[in-house]
N, C-alpha and C positions, 0 to 999 in steps of 0.2 A: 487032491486037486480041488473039491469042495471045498476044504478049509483057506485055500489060497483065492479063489474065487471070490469067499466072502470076506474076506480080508480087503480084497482091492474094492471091492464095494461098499463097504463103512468107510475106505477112503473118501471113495467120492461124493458120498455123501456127507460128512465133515468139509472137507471142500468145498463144496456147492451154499453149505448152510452157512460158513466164515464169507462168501461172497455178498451171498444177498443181504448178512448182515450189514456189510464193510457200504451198499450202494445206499440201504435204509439210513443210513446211520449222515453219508453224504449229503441224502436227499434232505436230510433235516438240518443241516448247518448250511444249507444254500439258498440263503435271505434272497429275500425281494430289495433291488435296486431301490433306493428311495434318495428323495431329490430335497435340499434345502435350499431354501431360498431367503437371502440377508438383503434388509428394506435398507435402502440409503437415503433419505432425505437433505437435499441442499436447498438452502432458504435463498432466498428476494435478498440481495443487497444492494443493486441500484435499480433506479425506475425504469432503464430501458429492457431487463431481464435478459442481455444477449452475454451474459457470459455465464462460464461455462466453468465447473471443478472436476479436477482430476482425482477419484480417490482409488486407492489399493487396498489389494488386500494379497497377504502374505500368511503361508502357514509358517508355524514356527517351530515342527520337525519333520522329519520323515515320512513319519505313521500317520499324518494328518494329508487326507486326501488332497488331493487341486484343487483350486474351484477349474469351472468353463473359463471362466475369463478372469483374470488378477487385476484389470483395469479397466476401470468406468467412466466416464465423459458425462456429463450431467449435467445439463443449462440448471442454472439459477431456478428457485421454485417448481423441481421436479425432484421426482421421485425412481433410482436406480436399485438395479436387484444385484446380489451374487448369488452366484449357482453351484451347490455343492453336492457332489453323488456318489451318498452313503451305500456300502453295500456289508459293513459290517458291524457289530458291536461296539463301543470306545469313547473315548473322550478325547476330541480334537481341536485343537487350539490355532486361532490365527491374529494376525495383525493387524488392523484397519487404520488407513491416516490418507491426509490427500496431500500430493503431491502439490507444492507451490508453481505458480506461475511465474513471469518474468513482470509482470506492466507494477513497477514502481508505485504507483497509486494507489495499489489495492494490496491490505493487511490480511493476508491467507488464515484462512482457522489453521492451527497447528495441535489439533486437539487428536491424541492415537486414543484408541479403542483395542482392548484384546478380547477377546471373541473366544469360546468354549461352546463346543458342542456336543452334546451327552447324547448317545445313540446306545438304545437298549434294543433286546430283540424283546418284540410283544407275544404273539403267538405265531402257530405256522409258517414260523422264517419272515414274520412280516417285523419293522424296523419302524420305532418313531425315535423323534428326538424333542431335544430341549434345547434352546440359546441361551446363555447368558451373558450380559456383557458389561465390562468394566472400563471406568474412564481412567485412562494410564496415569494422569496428573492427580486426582483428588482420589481414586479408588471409589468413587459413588458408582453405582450400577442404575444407569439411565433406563429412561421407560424407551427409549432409541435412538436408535445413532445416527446424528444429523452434523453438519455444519454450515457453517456461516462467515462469510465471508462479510470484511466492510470496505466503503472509501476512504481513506487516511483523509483528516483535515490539516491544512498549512498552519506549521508552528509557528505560532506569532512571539516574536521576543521584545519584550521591554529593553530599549536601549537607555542605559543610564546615562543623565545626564545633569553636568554639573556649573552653574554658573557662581562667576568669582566677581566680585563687586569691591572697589576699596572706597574705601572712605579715606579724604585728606582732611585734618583741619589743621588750622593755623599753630606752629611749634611745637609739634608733637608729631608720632609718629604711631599708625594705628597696627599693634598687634598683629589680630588678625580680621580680618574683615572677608568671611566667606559665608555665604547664601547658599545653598545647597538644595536643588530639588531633584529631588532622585526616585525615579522609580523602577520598579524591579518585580518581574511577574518568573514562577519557576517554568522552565523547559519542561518537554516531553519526559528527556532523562534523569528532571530533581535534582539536579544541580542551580544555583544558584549562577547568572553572570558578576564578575567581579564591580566591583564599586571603585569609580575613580577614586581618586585622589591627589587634592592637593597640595604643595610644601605653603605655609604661610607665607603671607605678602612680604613681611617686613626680611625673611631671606630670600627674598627671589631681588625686589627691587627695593632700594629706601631712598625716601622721597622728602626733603623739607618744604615747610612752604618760603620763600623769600619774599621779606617785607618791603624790600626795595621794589621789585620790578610786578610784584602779585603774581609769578609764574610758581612751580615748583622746575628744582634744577636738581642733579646729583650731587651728592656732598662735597665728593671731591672737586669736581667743578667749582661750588662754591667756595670752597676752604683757600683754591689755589688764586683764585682773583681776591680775595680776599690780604693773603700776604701781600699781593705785587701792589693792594693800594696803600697796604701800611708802609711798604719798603717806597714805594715814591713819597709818599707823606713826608718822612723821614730824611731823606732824599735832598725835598725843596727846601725844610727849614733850615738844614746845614748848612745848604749852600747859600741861602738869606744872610743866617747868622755868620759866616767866612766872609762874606759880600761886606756886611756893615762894619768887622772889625778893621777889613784892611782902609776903610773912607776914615775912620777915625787917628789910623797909623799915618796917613799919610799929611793929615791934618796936624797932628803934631809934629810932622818932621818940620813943617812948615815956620 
C-alpha cells in the first residue's frame, strides 16, 4: 500500500514539473507586440498644393501581417505613415505604388516599391526590426520612398509645310520647279510626322508659252487651232487657184 502510494506521488510530481516547464517555456516565446511605421512622402507639383495621391500598400503572402490601413490619401507636400503590428520573428514583404487618378492633366508617378521587413526577437520577448526598400524598375534601394506627381504640358507639333512655285519661260518647259520649306519638330512618342510630297510640275500640268497671243494655253488646245488654220489656209488657196483656172477656160472658149 506504501509502495503504491509513492508511486502515485512521483506521478504527480513529474506531472506538475512537465506543466510549469510547458508555461516557462510559453511565457518566453510571447513577444511584446511592436508597431512599424512606413514614412510616405508626396511632393509639391502644382503651386496651388490641393491635390491629393492615393498610395497602397499590399502584402505579398500570407505570413506577412496587415498593415491598419492598406490606403492613404496624402495632399501634395505631406507626409503619410503605414502601420504594421509585428508580434513575431520573420521577414515580411510588401508592395507600395499609388493608385492613378482620373484628371487627364496630370502624369501619376508609377513608380512601385517592395518593402522587406526583418523582425528579430532582441531580448525578453522584446522585437525590433529593420526596413529595407527597393525600387521595383531600376533595383536601387532609395534613402525613402516618395512620389511625385507632375502637370503634362501641350504637345506642340510642327505641321509640315510645303510651297510649290513654277517658273514659265518662253519655249521651254521647266522640269521641276519646287521650293520647299519644311519644318518638323519630334512628338512626345519619337515618331516623326510624315513629309509632304509633291509629283513634279511638268506631270501634273504642261504649259507652253504662245508667241502669238503672250498667254500660256494647254498643248492640246494649241496644237488643235493650229491645224484648223493650216486646213483653211489650204482651203482659200485652192479655191483662188480653181477660181482663176475656170476665168481663163472660159476666155479661151471665147
Amino acid at each position: 500500500m506504501k509502495s503504491l502510494r509513492n508511486f502515485f506521488s512521483f506521478v504527480f510530481l513529474c506531472a506538475l514539473s512537465f506543466f510549469i516547464i510547458r508555461q516557462t517555456d510559453f511565457a518566453v516565446k510571447a513577444y511584446q507586440l511592436t508597431e512599424a511605421e512606413i514614412s510616405i512622402d508626396c511632393l509639391l507639383f502644382e503651386e496651388t498644393g490641393n491635390n491629393s495621391y492615393e498610395i497602397v500598400i499590399e502584402a505579398e503572402n500570407s505570413a506577412s501581417p496587415v498593415p491598419e490601413s492598406e490606403l492613404l490619401q496624402i495632399t501634395e507636400n505631406h507626409t503619410g505613415k503605414f502601420q504594421i503590428a509585428l508580434d513575431e520573428p520573420g521577414v515580411f514583404t510588401y508592395r507600395i505604388y499609388q493608385r492613378p487618378g482620373t484628371d487627364q492633366n496630370i502624369a501619376y508617378d508609377s513608380t512601385v516599391y517592395h518593402l522587406s521587413v526583418y523582425v528579430e526577437n532582441a531580448q525578453a520577448g522584446q522585437l525590433t526590426y529593420a526596413v529595407i526598400v527597393t525600387a521595383a524598375d531600376s533595383g536601387k534601394k532609395p534613402d525613402k520612398i516618395e512620389f511625385q506627381n507632375r502637370i503634362m504640358n501641350e504637345t506642340e507639333t510642327a505641321v509640315t509645310t510645303t510651297t510649290v512655285t513654277t517658273a514659265v519661260s518662253s519655249g521651254s518647259i521647266p522640269e521641276t520647279a519646287v521650293t520647299s520649306d519644311e519644318s518638323v519638330t519630334e512628338t512626345d512618342s519619337g515618331k516623326r510626322p510624315p513629309i509632304l510630297k509633291h509629283p513634279p510640275v511638268k506631270d501634273r500640268i504642261q504649259e507652253i508659252f504662245s508667241p502669238l497671243t503672250g498667254d500660256s494655253a494647254p498643248v492640246g488646245i494649241v496644237s488643235v487651232i493650229s491645224l484648223l488654220a493650216a486646213a483653211g489656209t489650204a482651203f482659200s488657196r485652192r479655191k483662188q487657184k480653181g477660181g482663176k483656172n475656170h476665168d481663163e477656160k472660159n476666155q479661151n472658149q471665147r
